[in-house]
N, C-alpha and C positions, 0 to 999 in steps of 0.2 A: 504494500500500500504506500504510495505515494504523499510526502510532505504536503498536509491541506494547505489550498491558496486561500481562506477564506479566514478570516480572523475567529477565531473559536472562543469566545467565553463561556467554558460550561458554570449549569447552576449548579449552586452549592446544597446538597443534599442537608435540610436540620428539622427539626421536629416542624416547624408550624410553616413548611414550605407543601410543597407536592412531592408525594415519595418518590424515591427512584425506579420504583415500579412502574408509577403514572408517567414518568420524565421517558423511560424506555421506550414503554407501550408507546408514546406519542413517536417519539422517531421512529419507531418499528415499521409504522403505518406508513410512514411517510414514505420511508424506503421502498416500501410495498409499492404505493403509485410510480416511485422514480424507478424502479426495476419493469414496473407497468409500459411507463412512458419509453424509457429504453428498448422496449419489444418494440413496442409501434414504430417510433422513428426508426430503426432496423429495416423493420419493412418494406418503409418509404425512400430505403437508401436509393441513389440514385442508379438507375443503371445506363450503360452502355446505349443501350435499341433505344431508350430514348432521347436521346442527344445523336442520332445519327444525320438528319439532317440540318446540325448547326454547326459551326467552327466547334473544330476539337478542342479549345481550350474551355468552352462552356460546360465540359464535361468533367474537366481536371477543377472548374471552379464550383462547380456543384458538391463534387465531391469534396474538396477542402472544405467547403461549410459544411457538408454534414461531419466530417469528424472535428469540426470546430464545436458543432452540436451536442455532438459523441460524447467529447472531453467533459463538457461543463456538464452534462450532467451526471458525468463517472463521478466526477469531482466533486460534488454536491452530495452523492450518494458514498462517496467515502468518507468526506467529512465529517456525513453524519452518524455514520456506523462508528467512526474512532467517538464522536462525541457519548453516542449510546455505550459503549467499552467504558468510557469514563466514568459516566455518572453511575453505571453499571455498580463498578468498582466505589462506589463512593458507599453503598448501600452495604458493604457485606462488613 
């Protein structure tokens, strides 16, 4: 797993906060759609047959934003898997 780019303040787990159960649950979920969302755009990846009749770089530039796409939301989805480890860990 890769160094998050995304500034992390995790919460501090203490009696009169939200447990770290509810703090997990919530990111767990989230995850769940950004693993959701990563199938679909998969899908949508660009292919070949359809950039056949424009200049070839329209297809090299498609493809860079989708793994521009790709990235941020790998990155947002490990972010917050290190952050749920954490608060994880805060609980035991």
């Amino acid at each position: 797993m890769n160094e998050p780019k995304f500034p992390r303040t995790v919460p501090q787990v203490n009696i009169n906060g939200t447990s770290a159960e509810e703090l997990v649950h919530q990111r767990r979920k989230v995850l769940s759609y950004l693993r959701k969302a990563m199938l679909a755009l998969a899908k949508a990846a660009p292919h070949g047959r359809d950039f056949q009749t424009v200049e070839p770089e329209r297809f090299t530039e498609a493809r860079e934003l989708y793994e521009t796409r790709w990235n941020a939301l790998s990155e947002i989805h490990d972010d917050l898997y290190a952050e749920a480890i954490d608060i994880q860990d805060q609980g035991r």
